[in-house]
N, C-alpha and C positions, 0 to 999 in steps of 0.2 A: 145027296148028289155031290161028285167031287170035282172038279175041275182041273184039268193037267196042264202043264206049261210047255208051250209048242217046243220042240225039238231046234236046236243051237249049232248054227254053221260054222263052221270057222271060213275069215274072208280073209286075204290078203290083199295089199294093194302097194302096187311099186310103182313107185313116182320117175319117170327119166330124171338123166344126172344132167342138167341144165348150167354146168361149173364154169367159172369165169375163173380162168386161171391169171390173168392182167387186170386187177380192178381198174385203178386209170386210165389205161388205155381204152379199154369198154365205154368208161365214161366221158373220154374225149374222143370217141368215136360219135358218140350223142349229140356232138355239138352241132353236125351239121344238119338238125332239126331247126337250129336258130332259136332257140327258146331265151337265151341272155340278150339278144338284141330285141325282144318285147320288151323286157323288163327298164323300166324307168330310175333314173338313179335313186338311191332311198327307199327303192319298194320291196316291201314285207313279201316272204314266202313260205308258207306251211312246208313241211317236209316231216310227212309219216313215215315211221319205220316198226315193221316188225322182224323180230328175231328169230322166230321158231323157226328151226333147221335149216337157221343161215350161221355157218361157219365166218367168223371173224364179220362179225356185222360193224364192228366200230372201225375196222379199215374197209370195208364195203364205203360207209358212211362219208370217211374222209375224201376215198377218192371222187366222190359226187360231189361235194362241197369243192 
């Protein structure tokens, strides 16, 4: 007895272009969350970053800094 391997689709998948063309400004648009007036002077903050198919992630990065 032999066993076959199921039949292979091909799939596509397009993501929208969700582009920040002003990194700083984007990010000083954030402000009016107030998330810097929680923070205490001297306190520590994690900041996760991934890169996969973000174009200029180390100026992405700065402008949130």
């Amino acid at each position: 007895m032999t066993m076959g391997f199921p039949r292979l689709q091909t799939v596509r998948q397009h993501f929208p272009d969700h582009r920040l063309e002003d990194i700083p400004d984007a990010s000083a648009r954030t402000e009016r969350f107030g998330f810097r007036t929680k923070l205490k002077p001297g306190a520590r903050v994690a900041i996760g970053v991934g890169s996969r198919g973000i174009a200029n992630v180390y100026k992405s990065m700065m402008g949130v800094l």
